[in-house]
LUMTOR-267000 format. One record per residue (C-alpha): x, y, z; residue number from 1. Coordinates in Angstrom, 2 decimals. Each point is the difference from the previous one (the first is absolute). Layout:
% LUMTOR-267000
+---------+---------+---------+-----+
|      xx |      yy |      zz | pos |
+---------+---------+---------+-----+
|       X |       Y |       Z | NUM |
...
+---------+---------+---------+-----+
This chain:
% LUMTOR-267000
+---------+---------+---------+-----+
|      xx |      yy |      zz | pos |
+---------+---------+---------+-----+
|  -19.23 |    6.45 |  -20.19 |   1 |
|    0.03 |    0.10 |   -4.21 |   2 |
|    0.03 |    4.18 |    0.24 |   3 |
|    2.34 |   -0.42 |    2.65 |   4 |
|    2.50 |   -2.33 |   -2.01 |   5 |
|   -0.72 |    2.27 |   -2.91 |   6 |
|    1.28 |    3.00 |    1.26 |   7 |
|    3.12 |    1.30 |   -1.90 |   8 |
|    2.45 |   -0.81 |    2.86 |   9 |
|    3.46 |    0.51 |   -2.35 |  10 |
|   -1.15 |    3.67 |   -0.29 |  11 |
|    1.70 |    2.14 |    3.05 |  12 |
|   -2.92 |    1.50 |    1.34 |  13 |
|   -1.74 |   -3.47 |    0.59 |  14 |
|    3.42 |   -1.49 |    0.82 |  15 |
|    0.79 |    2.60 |    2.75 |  16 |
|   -3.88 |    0.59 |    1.39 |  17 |
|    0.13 |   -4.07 |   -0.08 |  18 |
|    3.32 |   -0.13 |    1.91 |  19 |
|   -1.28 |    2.57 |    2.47 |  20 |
|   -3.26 |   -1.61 |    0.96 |  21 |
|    1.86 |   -3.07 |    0.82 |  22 |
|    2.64 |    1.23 |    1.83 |  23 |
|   -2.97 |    1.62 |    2.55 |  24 |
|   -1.77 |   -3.10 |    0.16 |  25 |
|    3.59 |   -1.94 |    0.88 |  26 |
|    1.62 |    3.01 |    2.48 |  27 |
|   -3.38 |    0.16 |    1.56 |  28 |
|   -0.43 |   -3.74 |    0.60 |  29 |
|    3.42 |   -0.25 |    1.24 |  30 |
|   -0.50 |    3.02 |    2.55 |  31 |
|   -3.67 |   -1.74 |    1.43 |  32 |
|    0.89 |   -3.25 |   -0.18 |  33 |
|    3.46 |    0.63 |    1.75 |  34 |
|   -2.11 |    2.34 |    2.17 |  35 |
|   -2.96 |   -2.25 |    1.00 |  36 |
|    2.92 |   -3.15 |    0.75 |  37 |
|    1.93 |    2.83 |    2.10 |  38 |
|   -3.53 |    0.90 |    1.96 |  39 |
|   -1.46 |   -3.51 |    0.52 |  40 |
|    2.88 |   -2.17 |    1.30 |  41 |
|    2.36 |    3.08 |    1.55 |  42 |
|   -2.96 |    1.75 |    1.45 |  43 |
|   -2.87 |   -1.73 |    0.39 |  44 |
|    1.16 |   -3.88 |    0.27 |  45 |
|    3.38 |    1.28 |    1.73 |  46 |
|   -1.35 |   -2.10 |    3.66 |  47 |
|   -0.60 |   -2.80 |   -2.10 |  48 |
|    3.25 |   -0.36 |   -2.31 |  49 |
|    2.33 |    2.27 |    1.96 |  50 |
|    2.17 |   -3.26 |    1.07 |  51 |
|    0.10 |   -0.54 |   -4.20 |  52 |
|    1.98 |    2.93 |   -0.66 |  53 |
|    3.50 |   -0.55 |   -1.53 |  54 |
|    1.92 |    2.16 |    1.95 |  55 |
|   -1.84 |    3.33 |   -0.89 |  56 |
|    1.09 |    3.28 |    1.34 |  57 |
|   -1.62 |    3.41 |   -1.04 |  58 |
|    0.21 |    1.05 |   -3.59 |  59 |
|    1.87 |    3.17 |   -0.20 |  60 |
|   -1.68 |    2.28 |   -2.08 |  61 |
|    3.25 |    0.60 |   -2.34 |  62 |
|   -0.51 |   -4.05 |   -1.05 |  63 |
|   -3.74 |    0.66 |   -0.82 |  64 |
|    0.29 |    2.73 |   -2.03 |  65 |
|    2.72 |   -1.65 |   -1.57 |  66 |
|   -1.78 |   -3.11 |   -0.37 |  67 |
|   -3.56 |    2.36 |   -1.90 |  68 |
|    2.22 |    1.80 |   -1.97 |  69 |
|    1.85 |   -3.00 |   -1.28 |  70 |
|   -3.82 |   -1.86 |   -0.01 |  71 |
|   -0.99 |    2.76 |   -2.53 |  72 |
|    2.95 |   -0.08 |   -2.44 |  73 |
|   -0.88 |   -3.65 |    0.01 |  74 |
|   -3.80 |    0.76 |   -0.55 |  75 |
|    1.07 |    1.77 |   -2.99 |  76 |
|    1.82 |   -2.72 |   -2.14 |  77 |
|   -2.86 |   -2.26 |    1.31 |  78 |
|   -2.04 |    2.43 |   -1.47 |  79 |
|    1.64 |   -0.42 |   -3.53 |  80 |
|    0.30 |   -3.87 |    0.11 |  81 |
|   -3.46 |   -0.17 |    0.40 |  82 |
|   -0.76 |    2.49 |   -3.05 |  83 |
|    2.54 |   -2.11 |   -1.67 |  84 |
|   -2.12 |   -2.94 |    1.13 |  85 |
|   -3.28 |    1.82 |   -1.54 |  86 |
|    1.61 |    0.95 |   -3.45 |  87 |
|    1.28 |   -3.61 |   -0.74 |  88 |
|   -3.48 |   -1.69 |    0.97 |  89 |
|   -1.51 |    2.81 |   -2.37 |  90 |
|    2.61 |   -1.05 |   -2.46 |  91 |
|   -0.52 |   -3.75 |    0.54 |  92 |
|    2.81 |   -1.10 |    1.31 |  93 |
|   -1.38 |   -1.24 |    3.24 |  94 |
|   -1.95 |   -2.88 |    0.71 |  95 |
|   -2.55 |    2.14 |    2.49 |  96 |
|   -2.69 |   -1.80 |   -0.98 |  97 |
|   -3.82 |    1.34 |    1.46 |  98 |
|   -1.90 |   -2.99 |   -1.00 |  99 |
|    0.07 |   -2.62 |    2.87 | 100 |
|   -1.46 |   -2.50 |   -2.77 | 101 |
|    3.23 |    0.56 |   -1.64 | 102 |
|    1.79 |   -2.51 |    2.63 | 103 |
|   -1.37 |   -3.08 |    1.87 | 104 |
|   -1.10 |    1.15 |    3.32 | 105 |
|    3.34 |   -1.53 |    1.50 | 106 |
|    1.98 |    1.56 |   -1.41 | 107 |
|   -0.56 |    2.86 |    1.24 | 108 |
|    1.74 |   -0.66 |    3.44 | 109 |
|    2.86 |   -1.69 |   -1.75 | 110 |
|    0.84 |    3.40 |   -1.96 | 111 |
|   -0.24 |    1.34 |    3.17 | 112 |
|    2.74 |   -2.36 |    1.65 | 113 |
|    1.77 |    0.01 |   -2.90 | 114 |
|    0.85 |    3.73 |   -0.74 | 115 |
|    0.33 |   -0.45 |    4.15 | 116 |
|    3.04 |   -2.14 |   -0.93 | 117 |
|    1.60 |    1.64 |   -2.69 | 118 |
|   -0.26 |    3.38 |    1.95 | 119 |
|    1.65 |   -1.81 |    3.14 | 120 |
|    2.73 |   -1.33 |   -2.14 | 121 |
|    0.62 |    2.78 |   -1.40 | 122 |
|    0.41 |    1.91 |    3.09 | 123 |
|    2.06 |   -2.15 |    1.50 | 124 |
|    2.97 |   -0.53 |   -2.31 | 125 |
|   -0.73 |    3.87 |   -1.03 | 126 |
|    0.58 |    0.73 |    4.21 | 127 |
|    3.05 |   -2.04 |    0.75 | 128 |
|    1.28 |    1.87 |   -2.97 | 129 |
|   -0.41 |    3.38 |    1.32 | 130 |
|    1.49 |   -1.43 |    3.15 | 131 |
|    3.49 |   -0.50 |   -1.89 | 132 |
|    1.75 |    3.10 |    1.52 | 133 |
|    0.76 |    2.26 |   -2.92 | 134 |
|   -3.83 |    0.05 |   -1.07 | 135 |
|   -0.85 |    0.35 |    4.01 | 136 |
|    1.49 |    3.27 |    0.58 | 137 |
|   -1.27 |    1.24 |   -3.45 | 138 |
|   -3.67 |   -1.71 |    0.30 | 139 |
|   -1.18 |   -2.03 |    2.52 | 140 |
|    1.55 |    1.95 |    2.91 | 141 |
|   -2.77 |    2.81 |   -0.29 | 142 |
|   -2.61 |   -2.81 |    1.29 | 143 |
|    1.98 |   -1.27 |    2.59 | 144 |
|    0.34 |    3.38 |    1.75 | 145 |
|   -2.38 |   -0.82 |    1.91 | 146 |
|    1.12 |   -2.54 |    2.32 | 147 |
|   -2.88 |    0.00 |    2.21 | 148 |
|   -2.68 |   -0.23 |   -2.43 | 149 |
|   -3.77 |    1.26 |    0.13 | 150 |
|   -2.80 |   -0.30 |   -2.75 | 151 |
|    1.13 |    3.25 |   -1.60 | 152 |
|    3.18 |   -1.90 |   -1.11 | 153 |
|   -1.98 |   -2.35 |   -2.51 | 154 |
|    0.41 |    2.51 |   -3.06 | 155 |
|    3.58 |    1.44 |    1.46 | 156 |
|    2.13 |   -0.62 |   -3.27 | 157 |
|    2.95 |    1.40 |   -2.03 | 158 |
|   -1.80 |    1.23 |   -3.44 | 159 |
|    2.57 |   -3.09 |   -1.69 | 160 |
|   -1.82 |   -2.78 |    2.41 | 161 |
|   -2.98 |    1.78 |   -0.70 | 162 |
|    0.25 |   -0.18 |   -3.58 | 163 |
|    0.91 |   -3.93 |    0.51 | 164 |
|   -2.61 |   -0.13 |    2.09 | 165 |
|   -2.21 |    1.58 |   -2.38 | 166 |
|    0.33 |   -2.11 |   -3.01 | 167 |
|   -0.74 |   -3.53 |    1.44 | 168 |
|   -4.05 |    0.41 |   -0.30 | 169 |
|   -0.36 |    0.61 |   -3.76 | 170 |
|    2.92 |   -1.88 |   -0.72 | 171 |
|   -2.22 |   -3.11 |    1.61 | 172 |
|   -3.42 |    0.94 |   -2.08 | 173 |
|    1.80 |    0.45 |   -2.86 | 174 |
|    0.57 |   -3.80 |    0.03 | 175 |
|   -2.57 |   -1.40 |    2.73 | 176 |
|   -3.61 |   -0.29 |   -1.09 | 177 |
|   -1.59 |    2.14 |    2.83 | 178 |
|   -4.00 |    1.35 |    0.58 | 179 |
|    0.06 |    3.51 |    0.89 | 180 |
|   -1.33 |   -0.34 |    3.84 | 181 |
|    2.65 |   -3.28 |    0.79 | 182 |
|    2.54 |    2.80 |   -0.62 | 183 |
|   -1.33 |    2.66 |    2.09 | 184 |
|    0.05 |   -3.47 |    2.78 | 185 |
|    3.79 |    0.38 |   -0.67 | 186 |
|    0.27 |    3.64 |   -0.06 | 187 |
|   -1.75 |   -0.13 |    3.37 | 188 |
|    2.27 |   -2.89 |    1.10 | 189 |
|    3.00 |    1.50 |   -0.64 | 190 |
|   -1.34 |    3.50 |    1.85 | 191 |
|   -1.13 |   -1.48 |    3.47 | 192 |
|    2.85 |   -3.12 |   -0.18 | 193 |
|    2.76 |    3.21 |    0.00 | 194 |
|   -1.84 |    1.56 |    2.65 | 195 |
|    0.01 |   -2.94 |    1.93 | 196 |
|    3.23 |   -0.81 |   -0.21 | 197 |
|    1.49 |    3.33 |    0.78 | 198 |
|   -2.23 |    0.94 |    2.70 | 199 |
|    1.93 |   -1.05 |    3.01 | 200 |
|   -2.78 |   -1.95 |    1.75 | 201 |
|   -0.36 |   -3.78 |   -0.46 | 202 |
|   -3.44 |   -0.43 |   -0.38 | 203 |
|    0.05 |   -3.61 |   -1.04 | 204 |
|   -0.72 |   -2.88 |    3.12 | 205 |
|    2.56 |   -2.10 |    1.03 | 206 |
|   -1.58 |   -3.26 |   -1.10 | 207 |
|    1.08 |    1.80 |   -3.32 | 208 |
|    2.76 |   -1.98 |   -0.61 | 209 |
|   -1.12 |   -3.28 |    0.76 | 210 |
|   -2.77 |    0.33 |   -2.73 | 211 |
|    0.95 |   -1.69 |   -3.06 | 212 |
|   -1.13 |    2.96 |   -2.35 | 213 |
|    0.74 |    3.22 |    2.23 | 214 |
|    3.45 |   -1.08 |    0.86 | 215 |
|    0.46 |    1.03 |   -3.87 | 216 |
|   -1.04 |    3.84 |    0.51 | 217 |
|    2.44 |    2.60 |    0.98 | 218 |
|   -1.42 |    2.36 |    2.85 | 219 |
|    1.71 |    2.94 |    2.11 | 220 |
|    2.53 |   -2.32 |    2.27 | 221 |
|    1.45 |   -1.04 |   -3.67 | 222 |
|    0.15 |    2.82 |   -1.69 | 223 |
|    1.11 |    1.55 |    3.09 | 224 |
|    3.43 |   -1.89 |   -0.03 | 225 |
|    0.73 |    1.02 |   -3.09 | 226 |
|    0.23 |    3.62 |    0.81 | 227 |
|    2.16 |   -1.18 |    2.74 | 228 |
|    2.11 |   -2.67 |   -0.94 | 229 |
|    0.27 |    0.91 |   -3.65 | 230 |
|    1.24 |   -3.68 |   -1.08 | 231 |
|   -2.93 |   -1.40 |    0.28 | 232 |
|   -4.22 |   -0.62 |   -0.68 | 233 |
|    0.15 |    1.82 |   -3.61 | 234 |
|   -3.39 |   -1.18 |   -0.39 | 235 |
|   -2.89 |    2.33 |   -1.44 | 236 |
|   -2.71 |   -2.50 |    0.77 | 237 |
|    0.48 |   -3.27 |    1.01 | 238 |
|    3.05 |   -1.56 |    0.97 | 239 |
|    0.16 |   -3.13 |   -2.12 | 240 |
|    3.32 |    1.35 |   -1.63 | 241 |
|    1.68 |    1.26 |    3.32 | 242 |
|   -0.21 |   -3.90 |    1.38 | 243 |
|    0.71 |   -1.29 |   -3.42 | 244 |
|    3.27 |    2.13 |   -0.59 | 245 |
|    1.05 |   -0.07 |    3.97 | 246 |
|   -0.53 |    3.99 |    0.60 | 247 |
|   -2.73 |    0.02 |    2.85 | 248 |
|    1.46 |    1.40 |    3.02 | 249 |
|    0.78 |   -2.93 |    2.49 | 250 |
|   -1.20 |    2.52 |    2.63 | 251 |
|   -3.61 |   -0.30 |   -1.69 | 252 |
|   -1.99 |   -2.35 |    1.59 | 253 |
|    0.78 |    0.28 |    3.39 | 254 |
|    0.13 |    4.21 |    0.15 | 255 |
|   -3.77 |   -0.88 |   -1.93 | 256 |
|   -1.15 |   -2.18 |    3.01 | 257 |
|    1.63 |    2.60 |    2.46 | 258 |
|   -2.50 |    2.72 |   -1.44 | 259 |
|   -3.06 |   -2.33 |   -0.16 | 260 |
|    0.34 |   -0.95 |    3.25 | 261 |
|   -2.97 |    1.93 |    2.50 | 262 |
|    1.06 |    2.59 |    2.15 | 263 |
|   -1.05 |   -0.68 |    3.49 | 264 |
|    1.21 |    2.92 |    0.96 | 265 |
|   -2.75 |    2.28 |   -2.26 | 266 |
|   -3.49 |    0.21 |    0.47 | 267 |
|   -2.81 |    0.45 |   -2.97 | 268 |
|   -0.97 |    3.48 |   -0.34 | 269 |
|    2.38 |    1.26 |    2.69 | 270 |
+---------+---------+---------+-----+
């Protein structure tokens, strides 16, 4: 890690073969990950979850090259946040720390739920935003082309959301004490929670809602209405500020039971 952090990173060649590397490593997550959701609950769990799908019809193959292509110009300015992320911990303007001493063991999780909360926050006041109609035709609008969503929509962005996108990570280390692994936890968060949400398929149960913790997390039926009904669920991960500020869809909870509920007509592994 030192003769990694001591690498010139400013200079171009390390800046660009930096940028590069990660913008493999994040293209090629996004295309397995999207890829092994896709397989496992349209393909191989279909029997089991087909009565959880939200209305999905075939992709046409126009939106999914629309969606990779727009996935890899996102990739790209990922790829230079999280240079821009390596260069100011090299710098010391972070508070990456990779001492776990450096903290009490609690908190730990708490930096966790904290940059959690500041990145939800942040989403949410930055996506009702881009829903005011003059920035929606110029920004948002690029995402919301696809209406019936699929797990290659989770990185479909205009380069500006992107870029707001982008910046929300080492804006939070630069002020949130953080060990290096707790914020690959939220790098990883933030990777299968879009994929979840986008995918189309509600894979959460139906006593979901009646738990006093889960009712909190935004899955596919939320998300879901959003690309539909525009108004409403801005949420990224939870939707604490979507009850608080009145913009969860009223249709939510009972179109959630509706898709939870078993399919008598379907039969496992049929």
């Amino acid at each position: 890690m030192e003769s990694f952090l001591n690498t010139p990173f400013l200079e171009p060649y390390h800046f660009f073969r930096l940028t590069l590397i990660f913008f493999v490593i994040v293209f090629m997550r996004y295309l397995i990950v999207s890829g092994v959701y896709h397989y496992i609950f349209y393909v191989w769990f279909r029997p089991r979850v087909a009565h959880r799908i939200l209305n999905l019809k075939p992709k046409q193959e126009q939106q999914i090259r629309m969606e990779i292509r727009r996935s890899a110009i996102t990739s790209v300015i990922f790829a230079f946040s999280a240079t821009a992320l390596i260069i100011l911990w090299q710098q010391g303007y972070t508070h990456i720390t990779t001492d776990w001493s450096a903290f009490p063991w609690w908190y730990h999780p708490l930096s966790l739920f904290i940059a959690l909360f500041i990145h939800e926050t942040y989403y949410y006041w930055l996506h009702r935003w881009m829903h005011r109609p003059k920035i929606y035709r110029k920004v948002h609008k690029w995402h919301h082309d696809s209406i019936e969503t699929s797990s290659l929509t989770s990185f479909s962005f205009h380069p500006t959301e992107s870029i707001l996108q982008a910046i929300v990570v080492p804006l939070i280390v630069i002020f949130l004490p953080m060990h290096l692994y707790v914020l690959f936890v939220l790098l990883f968060i933030m990777t299968i929670s879009g994929t979840i949400n986008h995918a189309g398929v509600e894979i959460y149960p139906k006593s979901f809602l009646r738990n006093p913790v889960a009712k909190w997390i935004i899955g596919a039926t939320h998300h879901d209405l959003h690309h539909k009904q525009f108004r409403f669920n801005y949420g990224l991960y939870f939707t604490f500020w979507d009850k608080w500020m009145g913009t969860e869809s009223p249709d939510y909870e009972k179109i959630f039971q509706q898709k939870t509920e078993p399919d008598t007509n379907s039969t496992v592994g049929s």
